[in-house]
C-alpha positions in Angstrom: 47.3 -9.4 -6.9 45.7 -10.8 -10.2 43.4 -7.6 -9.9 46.3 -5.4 -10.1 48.2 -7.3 -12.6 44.6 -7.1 -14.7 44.8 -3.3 -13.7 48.1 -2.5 -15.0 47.1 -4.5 -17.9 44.1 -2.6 -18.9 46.3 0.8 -18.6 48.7 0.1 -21.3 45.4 0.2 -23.8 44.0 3.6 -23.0 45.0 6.8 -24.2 45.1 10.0 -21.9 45.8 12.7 -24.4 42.4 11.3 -26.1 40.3 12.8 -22.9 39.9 8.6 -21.9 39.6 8.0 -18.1 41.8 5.3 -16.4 40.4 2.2 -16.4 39.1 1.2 -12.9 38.4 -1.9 -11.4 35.2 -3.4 -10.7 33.2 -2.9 -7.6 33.5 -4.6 -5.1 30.1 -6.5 -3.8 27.4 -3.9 -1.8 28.1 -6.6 0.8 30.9 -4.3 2.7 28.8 -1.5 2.0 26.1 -3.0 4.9 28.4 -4.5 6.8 30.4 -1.2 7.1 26.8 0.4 7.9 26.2 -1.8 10.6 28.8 -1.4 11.9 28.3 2.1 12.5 25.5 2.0 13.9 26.0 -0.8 16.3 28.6 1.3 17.7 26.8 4.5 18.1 24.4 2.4 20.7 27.6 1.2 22.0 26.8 -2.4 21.8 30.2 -2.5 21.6 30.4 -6.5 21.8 28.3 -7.4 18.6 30.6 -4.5 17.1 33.3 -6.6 17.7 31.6 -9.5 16.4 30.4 -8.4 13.4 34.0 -6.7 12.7 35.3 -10.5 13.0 33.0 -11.8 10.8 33.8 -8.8 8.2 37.6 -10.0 8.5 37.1 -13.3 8.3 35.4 -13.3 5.1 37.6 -10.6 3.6 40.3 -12.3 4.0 38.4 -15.6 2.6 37.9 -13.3 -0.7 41.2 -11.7 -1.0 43.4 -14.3 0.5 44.7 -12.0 3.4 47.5 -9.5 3.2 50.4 -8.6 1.0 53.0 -8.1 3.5 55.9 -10.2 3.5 59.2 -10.6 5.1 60.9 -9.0 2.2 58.6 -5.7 1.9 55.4 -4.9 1.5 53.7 -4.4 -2.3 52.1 -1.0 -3.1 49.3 0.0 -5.7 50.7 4.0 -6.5 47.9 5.7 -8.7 48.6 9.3 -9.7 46.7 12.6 -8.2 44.4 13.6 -11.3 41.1 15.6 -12.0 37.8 13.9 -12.4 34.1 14.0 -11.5 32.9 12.7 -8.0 29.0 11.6 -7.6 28.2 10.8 -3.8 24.8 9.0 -3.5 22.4 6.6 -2.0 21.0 3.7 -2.8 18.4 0.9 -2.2 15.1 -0.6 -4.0 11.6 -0.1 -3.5 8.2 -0.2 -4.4 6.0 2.1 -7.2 3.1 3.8 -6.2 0.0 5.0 -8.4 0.0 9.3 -7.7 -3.3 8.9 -6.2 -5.8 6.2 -5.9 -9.2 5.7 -4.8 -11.4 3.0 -4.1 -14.6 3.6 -4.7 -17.0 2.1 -1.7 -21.1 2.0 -2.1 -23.0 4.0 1.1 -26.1 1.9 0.0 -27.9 -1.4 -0.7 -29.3 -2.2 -3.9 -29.5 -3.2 -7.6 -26.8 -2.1 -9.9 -28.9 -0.1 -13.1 -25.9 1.0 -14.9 -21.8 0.5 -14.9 -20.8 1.7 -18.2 -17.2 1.7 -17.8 -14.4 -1.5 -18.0 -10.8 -1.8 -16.6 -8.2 0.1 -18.2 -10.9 2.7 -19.2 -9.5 6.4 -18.2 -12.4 8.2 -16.9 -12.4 12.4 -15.9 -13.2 13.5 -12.6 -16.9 13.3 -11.8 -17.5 10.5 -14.3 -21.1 8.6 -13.6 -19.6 5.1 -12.8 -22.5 3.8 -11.4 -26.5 4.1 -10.7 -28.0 2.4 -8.4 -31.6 1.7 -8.0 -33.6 4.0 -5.5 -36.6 3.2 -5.5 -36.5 2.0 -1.8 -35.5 5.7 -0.6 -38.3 7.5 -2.7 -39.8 8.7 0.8 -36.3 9.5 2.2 -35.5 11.3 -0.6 -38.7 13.7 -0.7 -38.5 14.1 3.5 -35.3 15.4 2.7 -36.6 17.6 -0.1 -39.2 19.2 2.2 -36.6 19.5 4.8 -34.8 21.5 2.1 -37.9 23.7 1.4 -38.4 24.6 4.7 -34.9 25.8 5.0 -35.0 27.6 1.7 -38.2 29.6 3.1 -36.5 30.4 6.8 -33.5 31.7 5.0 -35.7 33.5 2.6 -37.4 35.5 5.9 -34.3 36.1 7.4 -33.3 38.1 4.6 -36.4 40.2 4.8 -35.5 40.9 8.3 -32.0 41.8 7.5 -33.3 44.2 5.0 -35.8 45.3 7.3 -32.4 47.5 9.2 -32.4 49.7 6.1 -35.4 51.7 8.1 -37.2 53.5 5.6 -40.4 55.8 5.4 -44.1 54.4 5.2 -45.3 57.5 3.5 -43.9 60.6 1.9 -43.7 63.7 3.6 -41.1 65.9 6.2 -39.0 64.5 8.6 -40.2 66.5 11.2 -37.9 64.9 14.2 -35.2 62.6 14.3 -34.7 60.5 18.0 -31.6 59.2 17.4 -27.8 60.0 16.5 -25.2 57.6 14.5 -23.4 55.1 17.2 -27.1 55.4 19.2 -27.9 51.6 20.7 -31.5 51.0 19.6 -34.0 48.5 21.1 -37.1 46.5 18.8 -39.7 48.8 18.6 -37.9 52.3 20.0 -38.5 55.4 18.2 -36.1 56.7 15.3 -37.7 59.4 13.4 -41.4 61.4 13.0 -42.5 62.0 9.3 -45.5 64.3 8.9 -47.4 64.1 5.4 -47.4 67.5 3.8 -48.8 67.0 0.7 -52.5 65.9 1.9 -54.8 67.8 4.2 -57.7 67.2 5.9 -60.6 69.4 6.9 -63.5 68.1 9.3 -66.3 70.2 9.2 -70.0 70.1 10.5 -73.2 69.3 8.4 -76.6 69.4 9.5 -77.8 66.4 10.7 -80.4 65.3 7.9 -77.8 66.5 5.1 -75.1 64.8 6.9 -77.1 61.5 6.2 -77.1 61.8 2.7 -73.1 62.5 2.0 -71.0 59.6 1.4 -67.7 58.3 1.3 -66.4 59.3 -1.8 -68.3 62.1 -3.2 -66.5 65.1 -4.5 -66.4 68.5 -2.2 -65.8 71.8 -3.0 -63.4 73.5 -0.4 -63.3 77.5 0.2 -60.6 79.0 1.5 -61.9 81.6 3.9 -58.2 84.1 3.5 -58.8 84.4 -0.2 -62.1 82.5 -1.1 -60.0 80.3 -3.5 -62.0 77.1 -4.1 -59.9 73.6 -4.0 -61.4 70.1 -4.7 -61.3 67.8 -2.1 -62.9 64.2 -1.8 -65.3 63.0 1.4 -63.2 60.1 3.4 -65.5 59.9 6.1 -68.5 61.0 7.7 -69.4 60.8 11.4 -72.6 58.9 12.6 -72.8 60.7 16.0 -74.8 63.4 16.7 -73.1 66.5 18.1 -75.7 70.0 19.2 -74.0 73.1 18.3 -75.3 76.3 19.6 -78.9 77.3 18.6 -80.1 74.0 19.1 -78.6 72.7 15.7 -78.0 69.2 15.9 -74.9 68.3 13.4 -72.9 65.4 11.8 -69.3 66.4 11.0 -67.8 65.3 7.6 -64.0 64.9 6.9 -62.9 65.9 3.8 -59.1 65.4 1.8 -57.6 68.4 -0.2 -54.3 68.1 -2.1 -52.1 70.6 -0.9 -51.0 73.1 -3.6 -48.2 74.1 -0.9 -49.2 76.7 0.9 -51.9 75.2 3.1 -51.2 75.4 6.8 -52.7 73.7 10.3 -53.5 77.7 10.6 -55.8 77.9 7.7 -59.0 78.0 7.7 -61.7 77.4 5.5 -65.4 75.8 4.7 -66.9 72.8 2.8 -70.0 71.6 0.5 -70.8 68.4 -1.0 -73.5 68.4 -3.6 -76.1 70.8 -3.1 -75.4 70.9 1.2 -73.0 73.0 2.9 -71.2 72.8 5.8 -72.4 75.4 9.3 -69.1 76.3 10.4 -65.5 76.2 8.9 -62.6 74.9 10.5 -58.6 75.2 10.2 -56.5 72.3 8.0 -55.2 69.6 9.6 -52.3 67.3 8.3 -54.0 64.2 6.9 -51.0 61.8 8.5 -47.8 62.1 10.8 -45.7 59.1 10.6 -43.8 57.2 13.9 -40.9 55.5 12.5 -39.3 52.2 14.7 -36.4 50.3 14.9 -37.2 47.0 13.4 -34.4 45.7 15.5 -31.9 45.7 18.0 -28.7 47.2 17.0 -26.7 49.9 16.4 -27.6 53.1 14.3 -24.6 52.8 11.5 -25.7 55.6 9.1 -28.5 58.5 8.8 -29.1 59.4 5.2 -31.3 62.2 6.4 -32.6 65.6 8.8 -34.7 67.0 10.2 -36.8 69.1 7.5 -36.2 66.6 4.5 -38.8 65.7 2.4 -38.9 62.0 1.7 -41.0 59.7 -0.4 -42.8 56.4 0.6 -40.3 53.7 1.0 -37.3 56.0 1.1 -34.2 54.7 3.4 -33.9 56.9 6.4 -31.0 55.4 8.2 -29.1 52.0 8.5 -29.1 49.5 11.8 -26.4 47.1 12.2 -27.6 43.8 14.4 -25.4 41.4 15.3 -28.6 39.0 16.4 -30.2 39.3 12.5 -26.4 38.7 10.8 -26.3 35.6 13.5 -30.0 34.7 12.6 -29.0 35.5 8.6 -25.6 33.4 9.3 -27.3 30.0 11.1 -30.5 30.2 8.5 -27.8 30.0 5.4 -26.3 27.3 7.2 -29.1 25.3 7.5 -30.2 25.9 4.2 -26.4 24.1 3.3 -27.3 21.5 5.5 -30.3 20.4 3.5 -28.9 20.9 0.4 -26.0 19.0 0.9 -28.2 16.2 2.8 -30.4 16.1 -0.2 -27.2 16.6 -2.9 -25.7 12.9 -0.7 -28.8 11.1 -1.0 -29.3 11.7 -4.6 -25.2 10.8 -5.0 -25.3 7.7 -3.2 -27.5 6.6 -5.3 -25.4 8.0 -8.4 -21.6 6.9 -8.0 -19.2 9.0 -9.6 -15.5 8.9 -10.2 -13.5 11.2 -7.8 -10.1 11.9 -9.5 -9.1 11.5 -13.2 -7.5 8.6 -13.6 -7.8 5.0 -15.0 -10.1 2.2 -13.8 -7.6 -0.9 -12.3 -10.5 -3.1 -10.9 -14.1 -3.3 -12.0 -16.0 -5.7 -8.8 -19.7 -5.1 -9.8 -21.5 -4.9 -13.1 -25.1 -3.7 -14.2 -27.8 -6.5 -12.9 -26.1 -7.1 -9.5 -27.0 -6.8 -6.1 -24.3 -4.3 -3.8 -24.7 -3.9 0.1 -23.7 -0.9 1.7 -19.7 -0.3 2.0 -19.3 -3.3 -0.6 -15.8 -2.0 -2.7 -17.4 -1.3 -6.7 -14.1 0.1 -8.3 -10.5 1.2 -7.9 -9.2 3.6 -9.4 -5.9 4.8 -10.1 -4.2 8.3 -11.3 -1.2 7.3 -13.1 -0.3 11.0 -14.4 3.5 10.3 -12.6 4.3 7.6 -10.3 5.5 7.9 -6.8 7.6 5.8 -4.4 7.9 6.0 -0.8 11.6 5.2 0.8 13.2 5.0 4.1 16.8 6.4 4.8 19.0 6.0 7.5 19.3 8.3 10.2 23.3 8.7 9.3 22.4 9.8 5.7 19.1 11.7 5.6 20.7 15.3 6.7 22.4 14.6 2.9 18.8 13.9 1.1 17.0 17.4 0.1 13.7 18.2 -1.8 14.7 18.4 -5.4 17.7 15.8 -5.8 17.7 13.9 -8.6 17.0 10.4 -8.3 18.1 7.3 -11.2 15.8 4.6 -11.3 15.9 1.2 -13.0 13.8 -1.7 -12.7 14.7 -5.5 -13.1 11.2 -5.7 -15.4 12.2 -3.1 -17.9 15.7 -3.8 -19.1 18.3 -1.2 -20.1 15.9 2.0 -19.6 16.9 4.5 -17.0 14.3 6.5 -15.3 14.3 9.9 -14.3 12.7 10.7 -11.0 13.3 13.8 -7.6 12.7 13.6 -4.6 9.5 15.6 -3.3 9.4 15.1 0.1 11.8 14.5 3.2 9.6 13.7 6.5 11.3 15.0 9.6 9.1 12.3 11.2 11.4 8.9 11.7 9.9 5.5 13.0 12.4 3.7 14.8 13.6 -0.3 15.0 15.7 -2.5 17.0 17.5 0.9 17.6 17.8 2.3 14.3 15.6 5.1 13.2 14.6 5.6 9.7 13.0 8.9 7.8 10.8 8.4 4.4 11.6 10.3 1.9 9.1 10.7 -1.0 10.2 10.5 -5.1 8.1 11.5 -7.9 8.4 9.5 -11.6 7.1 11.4 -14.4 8.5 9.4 -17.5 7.1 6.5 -16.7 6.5 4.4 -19.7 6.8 0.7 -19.1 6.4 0.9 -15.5 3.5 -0.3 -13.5 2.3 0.3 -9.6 3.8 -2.4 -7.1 6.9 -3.2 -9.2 10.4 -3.5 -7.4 12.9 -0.8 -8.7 16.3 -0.1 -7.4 17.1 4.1 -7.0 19.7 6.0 -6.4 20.0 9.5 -5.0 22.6 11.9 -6.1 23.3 13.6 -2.9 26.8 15.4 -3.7 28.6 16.3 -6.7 32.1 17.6 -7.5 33.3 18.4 -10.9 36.6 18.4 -12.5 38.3 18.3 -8.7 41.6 16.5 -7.4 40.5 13.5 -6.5 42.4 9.7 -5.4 41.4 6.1 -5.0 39.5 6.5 -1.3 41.4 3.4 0.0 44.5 5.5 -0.4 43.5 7.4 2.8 45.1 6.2 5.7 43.3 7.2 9.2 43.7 10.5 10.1 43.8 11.4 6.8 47.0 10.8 6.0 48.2 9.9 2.5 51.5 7.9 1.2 53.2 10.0 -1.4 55.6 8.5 -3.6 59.0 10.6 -2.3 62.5 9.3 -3.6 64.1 12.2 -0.8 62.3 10.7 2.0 64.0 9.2 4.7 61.1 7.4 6.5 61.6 10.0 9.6 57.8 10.0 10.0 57.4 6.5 9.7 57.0 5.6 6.4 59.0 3.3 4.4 62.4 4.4 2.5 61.0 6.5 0.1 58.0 7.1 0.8 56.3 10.1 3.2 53.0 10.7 4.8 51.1 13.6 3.7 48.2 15.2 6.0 45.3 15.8 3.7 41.9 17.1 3.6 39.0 15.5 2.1 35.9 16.7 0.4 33.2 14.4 -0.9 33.4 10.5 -1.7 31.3 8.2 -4.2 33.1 5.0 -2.5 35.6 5.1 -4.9 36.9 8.1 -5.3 37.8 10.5 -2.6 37.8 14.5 -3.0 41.0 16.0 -2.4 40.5 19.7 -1.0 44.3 20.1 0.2 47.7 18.6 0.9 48.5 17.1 -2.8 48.7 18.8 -6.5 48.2 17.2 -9.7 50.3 14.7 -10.6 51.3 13.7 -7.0 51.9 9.7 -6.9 50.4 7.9 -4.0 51.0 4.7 -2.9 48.2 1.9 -0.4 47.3 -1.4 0.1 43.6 -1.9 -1.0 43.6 -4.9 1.2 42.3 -5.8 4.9 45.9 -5.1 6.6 45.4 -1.4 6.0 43.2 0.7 8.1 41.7 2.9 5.4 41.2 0.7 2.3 40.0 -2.2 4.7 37.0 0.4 5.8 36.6 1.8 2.0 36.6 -1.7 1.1 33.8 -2.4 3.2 32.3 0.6 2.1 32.5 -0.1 -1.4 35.3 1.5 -2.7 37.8 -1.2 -3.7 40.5 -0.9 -5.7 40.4 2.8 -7.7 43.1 4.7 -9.3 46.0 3.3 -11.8 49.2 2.7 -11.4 51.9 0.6 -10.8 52.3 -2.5 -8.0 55.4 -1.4 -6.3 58.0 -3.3 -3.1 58.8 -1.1 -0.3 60.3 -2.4 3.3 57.9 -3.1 5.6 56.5 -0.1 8.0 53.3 0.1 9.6 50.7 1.6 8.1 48.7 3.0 11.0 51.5 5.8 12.2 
């Protein structure tokens, strides 16, 4: 009662018509708030006995702090509070613990003297910052095995390519394609024939010399050719003379010389013609010849992709003829490449073992070796710490995290920095609980980004806006009776339903709750008076009060008979 005398008190000094809200009383202790909780959830497992135990205890100590009810024989005394519009913010709350947004300690893979540490706590460092070096002298000979080892790799990957490019089959000399063997989608074998090439544009003619004046030709000398059709006369050069004896007719014993002529295009394997070198000349002619015809292979199994030319093109040395696709070279290609990364990356961690650097951006927290000392491998030489935002990690009850979403807001204060709120939203929900003693919790993850003035590891408490309402009806939450009924102030009632002389209960429906205040969605208008009894002998406000509501509203303390409450 001294609360609601204080109440009505406190009304008489505020002014509506200057936008002021009605002053409300102060909350009551969190401690109903857990209670109330654990309640719940005892009863959902249906330990139904330490429900009822826990519910005594609740009672027992309510009525220690508000001296029981306020029923009497004469009547019963009501707090009425008007229906009005306000703001309702439902939300959660608890403490927990800041976390850097990344951290990394930084371990050593090897053993030896420290050579340099040029950096010192609190030092912000960038990504890939040399923190420390580390003598390596002792690995010299590991270091070049792996070197070679890299070489090698570097040279296998290098052949592979060669053979890969090897499947662009080109010519080895210029000349006409005077065959292709295969079509496009053919299946080729290593070594199989693909195409003939015939050189047109050099011809040979091999033609006898006495025996005595064969001796004296060499390799090299120029020859005069004559064509026998129209005695035209073509230079030519001697590529090679014959050391055996051959006996023509009449006894003449002969050497035959072979001699090259550039074809001026119209030279034939049906024309004929005659030789001399120097002062000799041949003793019979003899038809052309084609100095070279060409067998082109597969340098690979595969499959014949793409032809890039026919049968009568001309071609020149080194020109691609068709494409092979092979499926063993791209795997031999693929595994040599892979090796090669292998080494490189095998030499690339030997060398950085040796040379620490920092792996995020961030600032150095703890410095544990300095230049001159001795580290053993997987001793801990640094930790450090991004502290770009900061981030904690909480756990919400399995009857409240289907209200938590990514991207709530989230107010954040902290006993070490005094009157500064922090901003923070939540950035994760895990769908992932861990349950205990037969509650199961879900952790939910909340990014800081104003963070000035806090630190990692300090204790803040949070609260998560979850719901909000704006200028809705709204009532004192202990006002609603169970079932949702409501006491409206009603000077034509005739208690038929119950309800004291004067009074009536009104069915209404509810929307969201901050503990305080209850949402009205239907049943009352503005300006509807409603009378309860925020005390343990109602239903309704003894649960809101353990839920944290207390005492809302404004209004006056008014004596009705006595009725029950319940309905």
């Amino acid at each position: 009662m001294e609360d609601s005398q204080e109440l009505l008190e406190a009304q008489d000094l505020y002014d509506p018509e200057a936008g002021q809200e009605p002053p409300r009383p102060e909350k009551k202790p969190n401690f109903f708030r857990r209670c109330w909780n654990g309640w719940k959830k005892w009863s959902r497992k249906k330990k139904i006995w330490s429900a009822i135990a826990l519910i005594l205890v609740v009672v027992i100590v309510v009525r220690l702090l508000f001296g029981g009810g306020q029923r009497a024989d004469s009547g019963t005394s009501y707090l009425t509070a008007t229906v009005e519009r306000g703001n309702i913010t439902s939300s959660l709350s608890d403490s927990g613990t800041l976390e850097p947004a990344d951290a990394y300690t930084v371990t050593s893979l090897v053993s030896g003297e420290v050579l340099a540490a040029d950096f010192e706590e609190g030092d912000v460092v960038e990504k890939d910052t040399l923190l420390y070096s580390i003598d390596s002298s002792d690995s010299t000979n590991s270091i070049e095995r792996t070197q070679l080892n890299l070489d090698q790799a570097q040279r296998n990957y290098d052949r592979t390519l060669e053979t890969q490019e090897d499947l662009n089959v080109k010519s080895t000399e210029a000349g006409t394609v005077t065959e292709l063997l295969v079509e496009i989608g053919d299946e080729v074998t290593a070594g199989q024939e693909l195409a003939q090439i015939l050189d047109r544009d050099n011809m040979e003619l091999e033609v006898p010399f006495l025996k005595d004046e064969a001796a004296s030709i060499s390799v090299g000398q120029r020859a005069t050719v004559t064509l026998d059709s129209t005695f035209e006369e073509l230079s030519g050069t001697v590529t090679k003379v014959s050391g055996a004896d051959v006996v023509l007719t009449g006894n003449r014993i002969v050497r035959y010389v072979t001699v090259e002529v550039a074809n001026p295009g119209a030279l034939t394997e049906t024309t004929a013609a005659t030789a001399s070198v120097g002062d000799y000349a041949c003793v019979a002619g003899a038809n052309f010849s084609y100095k070279e015809s060409v067998t082109i292979t597969a340098p690979a199994a595969g499959d014949v992709v793409d032809i890039y030319v026919h049968e009568g093109s001309e071609v020149g040395r080194n020109q691609v003829l068709m494409y092979i696709q092979s499926d063993d070279v791209q795997d031999q290609v693929d595994n040599a490449y892979n090796s090669l990364r292998d080494a490189e990356i095998a030499l690339e961690t030997q060398e950085n073992n040796y040379n620490i650097t920092s792996p995020i951006q961030g600032t150095v927290v703890e410095k544990s070796f300095k230049a001159g000392d001795n580290v053993s491998s997987g001793s801990t030489l640094c930790t450090v710490y991004d502290l770009s935002y900061l981030t904690m990690t909480v756990y919400v009850d399995e009857l409240d995290i289907s209200s938590v979403a990514v991207g709530q807001s989230v107010t954040i204060t902290a006993d070490a920095v005094a009157d500064r709120v922090y901003q923070g939203v939540v950035t994760t929900v895990s769908i992932k609980g861990t349950t205990s003693g037969g509650v199961t919790t879900y952790p939910v993850t909340i990014r800081i980004d104003e963070t000035d003035g806090l630190l990692p590891g300090m204790n803040v408490d949070y609260e998560i806006t979850t719901a909000q309402a704006n200028s809705v009806l709204r009532i004192p939450a202990a006002a609603v009776d169970r079932g949702n009924r409501v006491l409206v102030v009603d000077e034509n009632a005739d208690g038929s339903d119950g309800a004291p002389e004067g009074y009536r209960y009104q069915t209404v429906t509810t929307g969201i709750t901050d503990g305080d205040w209850i949402e009205i969605t239907d049943g009352l208008t503005e300006g509807d008076t409603i009378a309860y009894i925020p005390s343990s002998n109602d239903s309704y406000g003894f649960m809101g009060m353990m839920m944290g509501g207390g005492m809302g509203g404004g209004g006056e303390i008014v004596v009705a008979p006595a009725a029950p409450m319940g309905g």
